[in-house]
C-alpha positions in Angstrom: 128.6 81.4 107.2 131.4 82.4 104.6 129.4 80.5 102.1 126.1 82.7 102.8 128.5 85.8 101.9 129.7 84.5 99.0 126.4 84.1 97.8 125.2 87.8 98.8 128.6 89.4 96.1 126.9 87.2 93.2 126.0 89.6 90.2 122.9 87.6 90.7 122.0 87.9 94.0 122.4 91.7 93.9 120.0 91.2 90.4 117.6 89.9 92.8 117.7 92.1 95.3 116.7 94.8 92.9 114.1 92.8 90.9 112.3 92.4 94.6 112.3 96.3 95.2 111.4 97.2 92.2 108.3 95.2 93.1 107.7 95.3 97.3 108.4 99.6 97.1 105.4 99.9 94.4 102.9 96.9 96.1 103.5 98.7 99.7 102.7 101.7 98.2 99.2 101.1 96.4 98.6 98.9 99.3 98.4 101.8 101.4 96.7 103.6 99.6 94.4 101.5 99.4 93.9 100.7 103.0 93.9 104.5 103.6 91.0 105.1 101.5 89.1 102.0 103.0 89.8 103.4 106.4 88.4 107.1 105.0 84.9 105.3 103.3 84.7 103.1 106.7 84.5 106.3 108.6 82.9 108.8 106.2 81.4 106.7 103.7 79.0 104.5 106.3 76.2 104.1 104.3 77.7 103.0 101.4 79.9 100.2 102.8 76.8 99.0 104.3 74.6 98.7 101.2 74.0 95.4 100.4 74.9 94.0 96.9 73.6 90.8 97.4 71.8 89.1 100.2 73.7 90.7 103.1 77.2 91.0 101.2 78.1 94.7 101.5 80.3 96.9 99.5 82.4 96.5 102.8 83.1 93.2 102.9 83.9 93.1 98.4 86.3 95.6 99.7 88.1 94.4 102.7 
């Protein structure tokens, strides 16, 4: 176990750590806007998810 905490002090480690926020805080942020706004045109927006863009594959499904 000491080991594992050696490796978490590394200038490195902690590099890491930040290189990972600075991308998981910005992708969980567009991602939920993104599902927000699905969720908004699957309950407002019906007939437009529904139109077909080819044989049977709606705007819906390109979305989701």
């Amino acid at each position: 176990m000491a080991e594992w905490e050696e490796v978490a002090r590394t200038q490195e480690f902690e590099a890491l750590l930040v290189r990972r926020r600075r991308f998981v805080v910005p992708a969980l942020c567009v991602w939920t806007a993104w599902f927000g706004a699905f969720l908004v045109c699957c309950a407002v927006a019906r007939g437009f998810m529904g139109s077909s863009i080819y044989e049977g594959f709606t705007v819906g499904y390109l979305l989701a």
